[in-house]
MITI-257702 format. One record per residue (C-alpha): residue number from 1; residue in three letters; x negated, y negated, z negated. Coordinates in steps of 0.001 Angstrom, whole numbers, plus 500000, padded with zeros to 6 digits. Layout:
% MITI-257702
resi,resn,px,py,pz
NUM,ALA,X,Y,Z
...
% end
This chain:
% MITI-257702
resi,resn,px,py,pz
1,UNK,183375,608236,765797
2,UNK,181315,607457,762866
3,UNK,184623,605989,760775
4,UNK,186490,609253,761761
5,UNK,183834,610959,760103
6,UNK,183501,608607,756966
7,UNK,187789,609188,756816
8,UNK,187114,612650,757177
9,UNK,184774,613109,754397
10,UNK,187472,610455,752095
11,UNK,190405,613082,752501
12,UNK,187702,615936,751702
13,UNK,186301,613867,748314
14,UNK,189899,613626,747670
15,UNK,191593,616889,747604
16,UNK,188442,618503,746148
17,UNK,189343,615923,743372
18,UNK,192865,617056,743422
19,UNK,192178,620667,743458
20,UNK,189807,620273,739915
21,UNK,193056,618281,738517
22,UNK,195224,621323,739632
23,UNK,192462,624371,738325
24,UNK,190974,622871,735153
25,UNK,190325,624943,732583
26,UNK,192197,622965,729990
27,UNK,189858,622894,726543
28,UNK,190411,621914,723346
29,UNK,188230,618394,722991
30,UNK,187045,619361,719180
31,UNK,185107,622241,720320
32,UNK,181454,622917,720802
33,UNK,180002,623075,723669
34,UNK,179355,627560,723171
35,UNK,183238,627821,722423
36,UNK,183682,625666,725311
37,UNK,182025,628148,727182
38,UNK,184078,631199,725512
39,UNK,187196,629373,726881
40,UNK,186115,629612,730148
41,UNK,185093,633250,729860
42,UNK,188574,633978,728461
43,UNK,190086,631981,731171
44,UNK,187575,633828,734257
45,UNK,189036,637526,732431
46,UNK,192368,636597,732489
47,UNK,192113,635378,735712
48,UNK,190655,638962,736965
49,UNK,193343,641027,734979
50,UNK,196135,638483,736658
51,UNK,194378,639030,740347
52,UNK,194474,643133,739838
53,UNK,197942,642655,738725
54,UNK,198780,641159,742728
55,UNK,196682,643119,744063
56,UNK,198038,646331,742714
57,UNK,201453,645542,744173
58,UNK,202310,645618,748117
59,UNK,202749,641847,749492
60,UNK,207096,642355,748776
61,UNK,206661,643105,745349
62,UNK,203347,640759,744563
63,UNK,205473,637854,743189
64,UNK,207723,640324,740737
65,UNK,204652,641712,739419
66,UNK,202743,638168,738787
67,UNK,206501,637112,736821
68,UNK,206422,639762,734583
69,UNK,202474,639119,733661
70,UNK,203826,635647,732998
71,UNK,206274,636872,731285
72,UNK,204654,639072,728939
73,UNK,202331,636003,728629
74,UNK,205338,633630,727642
75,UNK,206768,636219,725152
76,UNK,203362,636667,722883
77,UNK,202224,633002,723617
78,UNK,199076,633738,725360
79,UNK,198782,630464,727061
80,UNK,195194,631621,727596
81,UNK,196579,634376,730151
82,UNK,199541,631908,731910
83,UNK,197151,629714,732941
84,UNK,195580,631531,735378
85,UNK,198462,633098,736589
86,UNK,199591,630034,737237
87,UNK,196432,628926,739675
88,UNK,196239,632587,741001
89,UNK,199941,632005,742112
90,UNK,199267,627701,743750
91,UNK,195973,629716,745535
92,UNK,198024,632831,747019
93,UNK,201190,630423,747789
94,UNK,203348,632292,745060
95,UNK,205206,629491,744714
96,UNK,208303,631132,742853
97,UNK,205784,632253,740050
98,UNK,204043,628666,740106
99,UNK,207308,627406,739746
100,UNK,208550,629972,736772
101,UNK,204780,628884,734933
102,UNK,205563,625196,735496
103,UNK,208991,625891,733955
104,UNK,208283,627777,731181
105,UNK,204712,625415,730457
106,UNK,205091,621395,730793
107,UNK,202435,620859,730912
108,UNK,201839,622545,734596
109,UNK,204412,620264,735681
110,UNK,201820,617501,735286
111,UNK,199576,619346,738152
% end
């Protein structure tokens, strides 16, 4: 029972260490640690704008609306706001917009 438990907590350690890998915040290393800090309050109000985008549109019409945020993001560069459209769509299983962010980003094809 005990090893069950020990496994158990092993496949727990590791996909809470594979879920940071997949939702980092990706920050610039050269950066102090207040605009390190400003990244992540960019990234948490991106996040909220790309979460109202889904869930202003009924469940049929959730992925079309998450593809056009990311693709508003792709045409004026704002990485800052495709990166959490990309995690919003791995979390809610949108996995034809997680697929059009890894395609249109490389380096989400790395997570």
């Amino acid at each position: 029972m005990t090893r069950m438990v020990e496994e158990h907590k092993e496949e727990q350690r590791s996909i809470q260490d594979l879920e940071r890998k997949v939702f980092k915040v990706s920050v610039p290393l050269s950066v102090s640690p207040h605009e390190k800090e400003t990244f992540r309050m960019s990234y948490r109000d991106a996040y909220g704008r790309a979460e109202r985008v889904a869930s202003s549109a009924k469940a049929p019409e959730r992925t079309e609306a998450l593809k056009g945020f990311l693709d508003h993001a792709s045409r004026s560069g704002d990485t800052q706001q495709a990166h959490p459209v990309y995690h919003l769509a791995v979390e809610r299983g949108l996995f034809g917009v997680a697929d059009a962010c890894r395609e249109t980003r490389p380096k989400a094809k790395e997570r």
